[in-house]
C-alpha positions in Angstrom: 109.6 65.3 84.1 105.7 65.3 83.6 105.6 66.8 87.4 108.1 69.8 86.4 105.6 70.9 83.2 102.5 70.3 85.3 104.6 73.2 87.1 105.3 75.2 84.2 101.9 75.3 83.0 100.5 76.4 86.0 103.2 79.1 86.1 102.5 80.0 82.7 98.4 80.0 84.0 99.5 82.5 86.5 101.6 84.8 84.2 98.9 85.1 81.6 96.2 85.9 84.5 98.0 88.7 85.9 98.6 90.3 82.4 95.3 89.6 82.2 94.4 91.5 85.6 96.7 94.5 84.3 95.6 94.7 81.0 91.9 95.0 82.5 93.3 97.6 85.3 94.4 99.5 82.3 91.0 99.8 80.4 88.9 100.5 83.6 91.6 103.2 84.2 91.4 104.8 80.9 87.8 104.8 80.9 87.2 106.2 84.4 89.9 108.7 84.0 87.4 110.3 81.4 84.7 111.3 83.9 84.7 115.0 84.3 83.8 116.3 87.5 86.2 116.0 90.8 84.0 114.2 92.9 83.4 111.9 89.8 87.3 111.5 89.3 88.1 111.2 92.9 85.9 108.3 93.3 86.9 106.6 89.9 90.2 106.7 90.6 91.0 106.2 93.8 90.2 102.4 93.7 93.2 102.0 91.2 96.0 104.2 93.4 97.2 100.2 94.4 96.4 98.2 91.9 99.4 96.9 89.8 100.1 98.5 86.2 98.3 101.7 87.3 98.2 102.5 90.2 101.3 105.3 89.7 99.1 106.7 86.6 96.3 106.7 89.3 98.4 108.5 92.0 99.5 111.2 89.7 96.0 112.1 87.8 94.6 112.6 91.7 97.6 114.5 92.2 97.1 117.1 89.5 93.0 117.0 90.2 94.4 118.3 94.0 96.6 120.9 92.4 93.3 122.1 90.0 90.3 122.3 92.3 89.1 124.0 95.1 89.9 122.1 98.3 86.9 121.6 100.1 85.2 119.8 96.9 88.3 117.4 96.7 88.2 117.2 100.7 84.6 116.0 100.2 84.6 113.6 97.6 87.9 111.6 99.4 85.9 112.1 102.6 83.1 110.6 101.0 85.4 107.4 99.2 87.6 107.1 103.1 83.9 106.6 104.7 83.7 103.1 102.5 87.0 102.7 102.3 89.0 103.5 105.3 92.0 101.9 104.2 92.9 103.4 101.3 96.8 104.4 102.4 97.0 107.1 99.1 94.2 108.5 99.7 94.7 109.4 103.4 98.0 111.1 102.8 96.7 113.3 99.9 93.7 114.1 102.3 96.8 115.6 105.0 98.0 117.4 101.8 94.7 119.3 100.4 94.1 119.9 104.6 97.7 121.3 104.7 97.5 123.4 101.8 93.8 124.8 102.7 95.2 126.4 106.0 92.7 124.3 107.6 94.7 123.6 111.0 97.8 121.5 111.3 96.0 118.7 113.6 93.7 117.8 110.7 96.4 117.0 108.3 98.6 115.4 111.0 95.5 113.0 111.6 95.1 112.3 108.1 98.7 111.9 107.7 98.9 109.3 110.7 96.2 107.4 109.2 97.9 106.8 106.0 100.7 105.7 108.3 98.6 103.4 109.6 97.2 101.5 107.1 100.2 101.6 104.6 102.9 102.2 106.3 105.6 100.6 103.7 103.3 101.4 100.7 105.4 102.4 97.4 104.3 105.7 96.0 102.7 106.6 99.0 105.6 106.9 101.3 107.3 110.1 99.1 104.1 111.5 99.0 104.4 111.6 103.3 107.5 112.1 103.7 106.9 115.7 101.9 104.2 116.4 104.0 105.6 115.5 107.4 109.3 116.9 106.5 107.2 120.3 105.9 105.3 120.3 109.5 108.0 118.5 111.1 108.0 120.6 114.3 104.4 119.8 115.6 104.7 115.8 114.7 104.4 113.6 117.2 107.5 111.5 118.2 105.8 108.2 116.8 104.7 110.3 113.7 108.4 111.6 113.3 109.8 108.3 113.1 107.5 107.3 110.6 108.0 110.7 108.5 112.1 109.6 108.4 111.1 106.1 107.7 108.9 107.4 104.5 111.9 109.4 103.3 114.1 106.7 103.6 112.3 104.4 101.8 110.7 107.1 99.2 113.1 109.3 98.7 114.4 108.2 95.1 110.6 109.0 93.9 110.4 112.7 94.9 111.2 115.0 91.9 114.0 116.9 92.1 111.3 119.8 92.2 109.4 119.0 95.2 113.2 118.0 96.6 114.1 122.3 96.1 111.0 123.5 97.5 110.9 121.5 101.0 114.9 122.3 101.0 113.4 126.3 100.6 110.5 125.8 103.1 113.6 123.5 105.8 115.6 126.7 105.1 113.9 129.1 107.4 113.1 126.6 110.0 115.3 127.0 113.1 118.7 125.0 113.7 117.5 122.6 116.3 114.7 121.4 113.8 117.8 121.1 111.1 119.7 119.2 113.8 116.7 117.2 114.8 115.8 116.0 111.2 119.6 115.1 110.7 120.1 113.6 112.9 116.5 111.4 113.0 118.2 110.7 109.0 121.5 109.5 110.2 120.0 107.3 112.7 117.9 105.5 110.5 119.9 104.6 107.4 122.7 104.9 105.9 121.9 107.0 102.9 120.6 109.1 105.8 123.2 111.6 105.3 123.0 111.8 101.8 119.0 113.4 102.3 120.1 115.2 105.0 122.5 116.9 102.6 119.9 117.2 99.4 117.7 118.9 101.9 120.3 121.1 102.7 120.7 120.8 106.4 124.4 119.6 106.6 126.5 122.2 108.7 128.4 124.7 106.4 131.8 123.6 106.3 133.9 126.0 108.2 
């Protein structure tokens, strides 16, 4: 009896620490997330993309600072946080992005992608956020890096908005039928709900 409190109060000595943790996550996070620049946000934030509580609220204000600024200051200032912090997994993959969407060469972003891979490859949060980019440049990926790219989408498909889910179906649209065919059946293979994103992406065959 004595043994099974001693138990409970250490369990309830764990609980209150990590509400503890969280709640302290949360006040850092709001007060960092005031800081004005990029490069200032970029480096406040990113140390928060895993941490429990808010790290999805950290994910998606780095998100909209990519969306805002001009790419080479955001490629800087997470090239500068990488440099001290090579293993930070969200911060990789929305470096592939920003390299992706600057037109600055496909083997850049494919290097920061694989490096995300790398260091977080089962990472919620992170592994939508891949599987976007990799589904979009799927015909210069490396087999290794294909497999991981169907494993993200596996495993994050339920977390990509059904806006981002229409506009890689567009982009998937105009890509030949052997890349269709390929990504299908790389889906099927995988899981079962394989078929089910091969579908919402729309590269089923038309029924005749």
């Amino acid at each position: 009896m004595a043994r099974s409190r001693f138990l409970t109060s250490i369990l309830v000595c764990v609980l209150a620490a990590v509400a503890v943790i969280c709640g302290l996550n949360l006040i850092r996070f709001a007060t960092m997330n005031a800081v004005s620049s990029p490069e200032r946000i970029v480096a406040a934030l990113a140390p928060f993309t895993d941490k429990q509580g808010v790290g999805a609220l950290a994910r998606e204000s780095l998100a909209r600072i990519a969306q805002k600024s001009t790419p080479d200051r955001l490629e800087e200032a997470l090239a500068d946080h990488l440099s001290v912090a090579p293993a930070s997994t969200y911060e990789w993959a929305l470096l592939a992005q920003i390299r992706l969407n600057a037109g600055e060469g496909l083997d850049k972003a494919q290097a920061a992608l694989l490096l995300s891979n790398l260091t977080g490859p089962n990472e919620a949060g992170v592994m939508s956020l891949r599987a976007v980019i990799g589904l979009s440049i799927w015909d210069v990926l490396s087999p290794s890096l294909k497999r991981a790219v169907i494993a993200d989408a596996v495993g994050g498909w339920d977390d990509i908005g059904e806006h981002q889910r229409q506009a890689l179906s567009k982009l998937l649209a105009v890509a030949d039928e052997k890349t269709h065919q390929d990504i299908r059946a790389a889906l099927m293979f995988a899981d079962p709900k394989g078929q089910k994103i091969s579908a919402d992406l729309g590269l089923e065959p038309a029924a005749q």
